[in-house]
C-alpha positions as CSV (number, residue, x, y, z in Angstrom):
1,X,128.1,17.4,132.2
2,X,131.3,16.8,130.8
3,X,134.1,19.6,131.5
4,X,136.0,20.9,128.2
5,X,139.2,20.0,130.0
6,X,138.6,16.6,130.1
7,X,137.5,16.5,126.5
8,X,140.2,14.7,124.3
9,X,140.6,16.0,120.6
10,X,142.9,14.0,118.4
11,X,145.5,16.2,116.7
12,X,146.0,16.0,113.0
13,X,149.2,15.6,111.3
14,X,149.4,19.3,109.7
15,X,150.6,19.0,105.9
16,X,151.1,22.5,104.6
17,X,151.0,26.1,106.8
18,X,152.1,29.2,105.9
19,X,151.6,33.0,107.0
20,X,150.3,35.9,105.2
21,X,153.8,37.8,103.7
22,X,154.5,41.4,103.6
23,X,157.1,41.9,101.2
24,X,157.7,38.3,101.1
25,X,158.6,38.0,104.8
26,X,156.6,36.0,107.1
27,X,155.5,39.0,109.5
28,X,151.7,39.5,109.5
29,X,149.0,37.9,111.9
30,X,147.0,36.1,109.7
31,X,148.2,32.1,109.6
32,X,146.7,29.6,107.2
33,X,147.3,25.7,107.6
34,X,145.7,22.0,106.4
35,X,145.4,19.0,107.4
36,X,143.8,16.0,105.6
37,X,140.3,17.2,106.0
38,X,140.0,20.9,106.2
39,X,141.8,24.1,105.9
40,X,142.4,26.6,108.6
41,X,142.7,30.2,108.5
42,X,143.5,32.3,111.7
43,X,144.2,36.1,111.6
44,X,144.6,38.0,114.4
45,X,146.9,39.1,117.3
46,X,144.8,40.5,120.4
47,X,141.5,39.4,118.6
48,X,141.7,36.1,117.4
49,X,139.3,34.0,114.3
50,X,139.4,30.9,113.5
51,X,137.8,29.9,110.0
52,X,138.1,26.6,108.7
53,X,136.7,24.9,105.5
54,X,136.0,21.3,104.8
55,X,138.3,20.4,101.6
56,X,135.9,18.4,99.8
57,X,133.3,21.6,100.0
58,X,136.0,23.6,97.9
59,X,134.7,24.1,94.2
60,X,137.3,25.8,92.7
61,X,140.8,27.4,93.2
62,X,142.3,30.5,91.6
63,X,145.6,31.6,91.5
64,X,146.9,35.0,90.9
65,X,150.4,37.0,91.2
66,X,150.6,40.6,90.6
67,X,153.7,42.3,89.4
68,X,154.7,43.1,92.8
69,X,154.2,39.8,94.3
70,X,155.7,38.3,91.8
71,X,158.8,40.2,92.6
72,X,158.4,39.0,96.7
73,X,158.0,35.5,95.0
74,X,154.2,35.8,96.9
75,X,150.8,34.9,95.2
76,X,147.4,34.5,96.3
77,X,144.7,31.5,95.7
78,X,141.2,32.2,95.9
79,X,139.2,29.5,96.7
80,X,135.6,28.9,96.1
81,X,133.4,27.1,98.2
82,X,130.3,25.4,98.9
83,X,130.3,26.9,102.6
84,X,128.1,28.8,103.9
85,X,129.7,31.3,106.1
86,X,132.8,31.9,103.8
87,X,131.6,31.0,100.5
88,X,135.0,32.7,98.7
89,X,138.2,32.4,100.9
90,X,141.7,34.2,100.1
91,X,144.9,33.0,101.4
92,X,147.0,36.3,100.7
93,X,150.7,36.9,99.9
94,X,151.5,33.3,100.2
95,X,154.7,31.4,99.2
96,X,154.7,29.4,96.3
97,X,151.3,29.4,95.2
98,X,151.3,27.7,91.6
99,X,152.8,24.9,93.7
100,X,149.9,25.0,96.2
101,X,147.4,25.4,93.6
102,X,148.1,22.4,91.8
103,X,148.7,20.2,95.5
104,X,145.7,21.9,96.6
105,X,143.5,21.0,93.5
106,X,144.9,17.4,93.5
107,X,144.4,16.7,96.9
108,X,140.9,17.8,97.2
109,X,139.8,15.8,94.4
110,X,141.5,12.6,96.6
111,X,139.5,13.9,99.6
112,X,136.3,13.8,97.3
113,X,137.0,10.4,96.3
114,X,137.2,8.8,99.4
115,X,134.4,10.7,100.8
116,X,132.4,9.6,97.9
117,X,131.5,12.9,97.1
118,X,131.1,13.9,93.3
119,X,131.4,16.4,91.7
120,X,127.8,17.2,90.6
121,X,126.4,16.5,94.1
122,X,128.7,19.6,95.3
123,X,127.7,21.6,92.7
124,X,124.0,21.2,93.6
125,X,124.6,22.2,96.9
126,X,125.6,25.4,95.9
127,X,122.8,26.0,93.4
128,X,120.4,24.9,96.4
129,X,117.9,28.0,96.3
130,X,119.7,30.1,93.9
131,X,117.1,29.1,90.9
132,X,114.3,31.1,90.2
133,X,110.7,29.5,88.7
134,X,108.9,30.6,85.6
135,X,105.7,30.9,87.2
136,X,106.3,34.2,89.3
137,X,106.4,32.8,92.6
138,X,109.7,32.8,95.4
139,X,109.1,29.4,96.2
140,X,111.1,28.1,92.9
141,X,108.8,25.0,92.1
142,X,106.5,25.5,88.9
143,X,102.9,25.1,89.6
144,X,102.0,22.1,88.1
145,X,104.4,19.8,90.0
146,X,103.8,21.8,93.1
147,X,100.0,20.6,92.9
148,X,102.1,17.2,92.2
149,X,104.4,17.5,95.4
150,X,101.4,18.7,97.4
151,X,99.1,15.9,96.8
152,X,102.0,13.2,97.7
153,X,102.7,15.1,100.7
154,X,98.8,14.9,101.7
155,X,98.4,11.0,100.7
156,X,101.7,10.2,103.1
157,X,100.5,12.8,106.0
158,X,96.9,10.4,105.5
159,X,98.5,7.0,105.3
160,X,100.4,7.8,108.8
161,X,97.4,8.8,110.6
């Protein structure tokens, strides 16, 4: 068994991090940062969480500045994803965030590319059981090709036994 000490983990070149602000200073607990494949969000002093996203599982990202952070010079993107666990992640009171937005929104669309990730395939992940069937059932497949689906799946179980 191999002993977490002795496991080696390559540390990424961080490109942006900031902190959550309180009236535009940098004093709160919560700390987000990125490298070139996720995003990290850790909040927390005697408790600690760690939440990270993938980049190329991020959908969408919204900006907005209320009167008072735009007086701090402090915004804060939303950004949609694909994830399960945090599906909608806010990085609050942050500095510069038109600036982010669009570095944010550019990048990702670089990390999709050389993933080979398009667009449409993300946004059928995050349909994936959200449909609902005309035929009254939960199981979201109409009747017709269900009898369809079922009868392949019975000629491939016969043709392996």
């Amino acid at each position: 068994m191999a002993r977490i000490d002795k496991i080696q983990v390559e540390e990424k070149e961080i490109l942006w991090a900031d902190r959550k602000r309180i009236l535009g200073m940098p004093i709160s607990f919560t700390r987000y940062s990125m490298d070139d494949e996720r995003l990290y969000v850790k909040t927390g002093l005697l408790r600690t969480e760690l939440n990270e996203i993938l980049l190329y599982r991020i959908l969408d990202v919204k900006s907005t500045q209320t009167l008072w952070q735009r007086i701090f010079g402090v915004g804060t993107l939303t950004l949609f994803s694909v994830d399960q666990s945090c599906p909608q992640l806010q990085l609050k009171n942050i500095k510069k965030p038109e600036k982010l937005h669009r570095y944010l929104s550019d990048f990702i669309e670089k990390t999709r590319q050389s993933k080979g990730v398009a667009g449409r395939e993300i946004v059928g992940m995050a349909g994936v059981g959200l449909h609902h069937s005309d035929d009254g059932d939960v199981d979201s497949v109409p009747e017709d090709a269900q009898h369809e689906q079922d009868a392949d799946v019975d000629a491939g179980a016969d043709e392996l036994r």
